[in-house]
N, C-alpha and C positions, 0 to 999 in steps of 0.2 A: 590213801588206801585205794589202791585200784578195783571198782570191785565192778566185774560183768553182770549185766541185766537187760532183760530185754526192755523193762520200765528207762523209762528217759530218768536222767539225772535228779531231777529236782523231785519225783515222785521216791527213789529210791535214796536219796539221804531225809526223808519225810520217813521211810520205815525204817532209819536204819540210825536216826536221832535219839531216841529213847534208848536203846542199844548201847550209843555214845555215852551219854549219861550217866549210866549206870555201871560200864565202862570206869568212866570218870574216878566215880564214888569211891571203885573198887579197887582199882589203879591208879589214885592220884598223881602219881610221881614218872609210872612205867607205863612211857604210850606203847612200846612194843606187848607187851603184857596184855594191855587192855584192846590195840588190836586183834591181834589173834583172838584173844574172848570175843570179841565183836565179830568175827571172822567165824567162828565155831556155834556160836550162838544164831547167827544168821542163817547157818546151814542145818543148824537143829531145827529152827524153826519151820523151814523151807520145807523139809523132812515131815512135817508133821503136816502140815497144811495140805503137800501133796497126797500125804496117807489119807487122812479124811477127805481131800477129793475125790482121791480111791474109791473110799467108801460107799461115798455119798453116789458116784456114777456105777457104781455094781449094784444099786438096790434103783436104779431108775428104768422102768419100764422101757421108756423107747430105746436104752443102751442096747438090750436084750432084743428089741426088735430090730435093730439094726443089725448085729451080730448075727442074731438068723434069717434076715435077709440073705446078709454077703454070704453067707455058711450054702444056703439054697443057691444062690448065685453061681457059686463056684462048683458047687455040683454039678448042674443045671454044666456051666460051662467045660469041665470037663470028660461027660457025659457026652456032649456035643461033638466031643471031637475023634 
């Protein structure tokens, strides 16, 4: 399976081992089958992780200070000109 990451190899079939397995279980017989499950599952996940980092960096203060920084920044620098 060809799969793009920016993790090096050996870190990403470490998250993508359990997957296989399960995989496995579900698809005994049908490695195409159980690819694509592994292939859809990994992008569910991927998905969900990124959401709650979402989350997690909208409720952090200095996000919000940074943003109104650049937000003043750009005023500031358009003003300027």
């Amino acid at each position: 399976m060809a799969y793009r990451s920016s993790l090096g190899a050996i870190e990403t079939q470490k998250l993508l081992e359990p997957l296989w397995n399960i995989a496995r279980t579900i698809f005994p017989t049908q490695t195409a089958k159980a690819e694509a499950w592994v292939i859809l599952e990994a992008k569910r996940q991927g998905l969900e992780y990124a959401k709650q980092k979402t989350v997690e960096a909208g409720a952090n203060p200095l996000v919000w200070a940074a943003l109104g920084l650049g937000a003043v920044g750009l005023i500031f620098g358009l003003m300027r000109r």
